[in-house]
Backbone as ProteinMPNN parsed JSONL, in Angstrom:
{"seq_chain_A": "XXXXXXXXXXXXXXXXXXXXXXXXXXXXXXXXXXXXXXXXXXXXXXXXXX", "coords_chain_A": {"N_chain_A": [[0.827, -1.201, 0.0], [2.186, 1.291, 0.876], [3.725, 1.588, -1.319], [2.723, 1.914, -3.228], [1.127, 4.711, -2.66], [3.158, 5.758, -2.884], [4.572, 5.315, -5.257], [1.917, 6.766, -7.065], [2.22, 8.989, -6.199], [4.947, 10.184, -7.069], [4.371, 9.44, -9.666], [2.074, 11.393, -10.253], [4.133, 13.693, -9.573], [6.221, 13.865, -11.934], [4.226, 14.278, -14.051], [3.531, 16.319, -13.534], [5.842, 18.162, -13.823], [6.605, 17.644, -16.356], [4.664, 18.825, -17.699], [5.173, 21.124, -16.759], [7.387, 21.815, -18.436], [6.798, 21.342, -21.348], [5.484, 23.343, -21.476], [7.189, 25.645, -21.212], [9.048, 25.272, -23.009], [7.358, 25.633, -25.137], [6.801, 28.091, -25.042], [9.186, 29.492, -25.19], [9.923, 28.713, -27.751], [8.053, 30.524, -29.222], [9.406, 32.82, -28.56], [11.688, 32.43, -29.532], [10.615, 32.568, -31.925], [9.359, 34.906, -32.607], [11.863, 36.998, -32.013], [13.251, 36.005, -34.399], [11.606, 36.808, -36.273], [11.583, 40.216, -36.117], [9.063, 42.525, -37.212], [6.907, 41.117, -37.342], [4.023, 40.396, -34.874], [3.151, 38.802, -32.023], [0.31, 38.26, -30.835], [-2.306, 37.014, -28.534], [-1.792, 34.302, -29.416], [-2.697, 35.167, -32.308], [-1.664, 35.931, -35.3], [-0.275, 39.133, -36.217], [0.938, 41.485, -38.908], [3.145, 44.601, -38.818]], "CA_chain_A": [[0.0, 0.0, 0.0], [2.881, 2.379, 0.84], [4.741, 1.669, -2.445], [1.554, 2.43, -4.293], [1.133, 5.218, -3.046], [4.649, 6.537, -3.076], [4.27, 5.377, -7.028], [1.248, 7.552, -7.456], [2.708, 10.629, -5.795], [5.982, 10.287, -8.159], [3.621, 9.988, -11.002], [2.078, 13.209, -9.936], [5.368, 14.763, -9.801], [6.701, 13.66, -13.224], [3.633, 14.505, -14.503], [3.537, 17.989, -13.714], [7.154, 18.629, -14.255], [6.517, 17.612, -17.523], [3.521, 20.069, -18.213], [5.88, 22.698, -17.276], [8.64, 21.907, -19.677], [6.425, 21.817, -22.514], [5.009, 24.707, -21.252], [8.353, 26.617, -20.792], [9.642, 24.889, -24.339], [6.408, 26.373, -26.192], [7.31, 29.49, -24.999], [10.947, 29.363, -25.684], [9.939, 28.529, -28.997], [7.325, 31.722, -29.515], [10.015, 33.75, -28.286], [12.336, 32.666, -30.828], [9.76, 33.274, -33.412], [9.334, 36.276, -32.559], [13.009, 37.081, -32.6], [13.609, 36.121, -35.913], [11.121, 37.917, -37.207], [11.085, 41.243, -35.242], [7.926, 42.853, -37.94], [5.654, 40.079, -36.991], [3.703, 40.463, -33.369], [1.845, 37.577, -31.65], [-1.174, 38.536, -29.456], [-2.987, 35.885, -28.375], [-1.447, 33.348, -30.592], [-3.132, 35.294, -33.618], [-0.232, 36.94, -36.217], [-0.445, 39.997, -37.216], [2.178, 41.871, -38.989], [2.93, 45.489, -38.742]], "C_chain_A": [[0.867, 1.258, 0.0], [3.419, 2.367, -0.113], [3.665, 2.232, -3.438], [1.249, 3.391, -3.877], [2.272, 6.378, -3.282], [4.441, 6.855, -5.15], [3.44, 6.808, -7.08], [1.794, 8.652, -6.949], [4.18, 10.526, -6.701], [5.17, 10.456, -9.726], [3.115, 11.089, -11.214], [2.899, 14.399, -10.849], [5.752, 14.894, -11.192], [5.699, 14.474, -13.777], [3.554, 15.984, -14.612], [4.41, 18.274, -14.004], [6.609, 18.399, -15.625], [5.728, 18.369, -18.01], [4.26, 20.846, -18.612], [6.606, 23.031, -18.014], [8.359, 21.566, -20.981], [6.053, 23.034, -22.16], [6.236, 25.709, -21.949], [9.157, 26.35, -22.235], [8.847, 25.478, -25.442], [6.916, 27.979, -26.16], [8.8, 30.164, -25.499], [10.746, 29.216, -27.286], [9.113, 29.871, -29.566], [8.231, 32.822, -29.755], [11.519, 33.378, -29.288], [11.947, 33.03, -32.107], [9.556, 34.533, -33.742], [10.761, 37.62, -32.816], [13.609, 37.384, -33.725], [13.2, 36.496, -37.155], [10.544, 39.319, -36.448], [10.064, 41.706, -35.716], [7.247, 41.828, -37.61], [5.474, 40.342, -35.465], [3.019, 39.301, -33.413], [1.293, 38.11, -30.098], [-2.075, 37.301, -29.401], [-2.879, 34.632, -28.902], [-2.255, 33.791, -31.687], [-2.072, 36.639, -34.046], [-1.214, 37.717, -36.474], [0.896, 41.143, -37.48], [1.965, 43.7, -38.727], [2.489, 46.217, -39.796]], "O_chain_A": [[0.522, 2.223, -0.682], [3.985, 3.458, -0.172], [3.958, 2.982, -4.369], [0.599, 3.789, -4.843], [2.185, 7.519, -3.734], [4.288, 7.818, -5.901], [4.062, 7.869, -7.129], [1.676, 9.525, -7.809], [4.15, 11.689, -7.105], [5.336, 11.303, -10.604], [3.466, 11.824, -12.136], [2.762, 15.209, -11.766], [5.635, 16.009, -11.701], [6.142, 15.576, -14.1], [3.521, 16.66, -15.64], [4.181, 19.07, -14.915], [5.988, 19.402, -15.976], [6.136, 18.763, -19.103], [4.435, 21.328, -19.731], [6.744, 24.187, -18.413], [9.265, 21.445, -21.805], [6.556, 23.904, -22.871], [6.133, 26.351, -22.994], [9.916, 27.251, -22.592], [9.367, 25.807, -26.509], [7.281, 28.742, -27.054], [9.138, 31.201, -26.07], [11.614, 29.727, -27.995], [9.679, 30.33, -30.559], [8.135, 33.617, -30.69], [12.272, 34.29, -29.629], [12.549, 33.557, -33.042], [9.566, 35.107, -34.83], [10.73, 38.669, -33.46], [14.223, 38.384, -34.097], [13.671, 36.58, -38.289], [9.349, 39.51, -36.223], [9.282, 41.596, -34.772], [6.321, 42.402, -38.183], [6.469, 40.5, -34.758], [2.438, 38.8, -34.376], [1.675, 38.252, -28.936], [-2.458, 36.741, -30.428], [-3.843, 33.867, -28.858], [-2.712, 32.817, -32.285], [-1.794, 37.713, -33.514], [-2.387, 37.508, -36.787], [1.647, 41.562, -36.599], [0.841, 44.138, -38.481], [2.211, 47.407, -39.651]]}, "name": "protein", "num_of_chains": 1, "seq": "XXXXXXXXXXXXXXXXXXXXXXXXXXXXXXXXXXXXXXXXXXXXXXXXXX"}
């Protein structure tokens, strides 16, 4: 019983860590997009250029 729920509370954990580092990788990626094309803005995830 204690290993199960040790398991489930590690699964948890992983689990959310992992949210955040797509999270934090989407963003990382926006923010290079944005970068490399300074004339392009993103609001809301909808382009629009200047």
């Amino acid at each position: 019983m204690v290993k199960a729920v040790g398991t489930l509370i590690a699964a948890i954990f992983v689990g959310t860590a992992a949210h955040f580092l797509k999270d934090a990788w989407d963003d990382a990626k926006e923010q290079a997009e944005e970068a490399a094309n300074p004339r392009e803005r993103w609001t809301d995830k909808n382009r629009w250029e200047d």
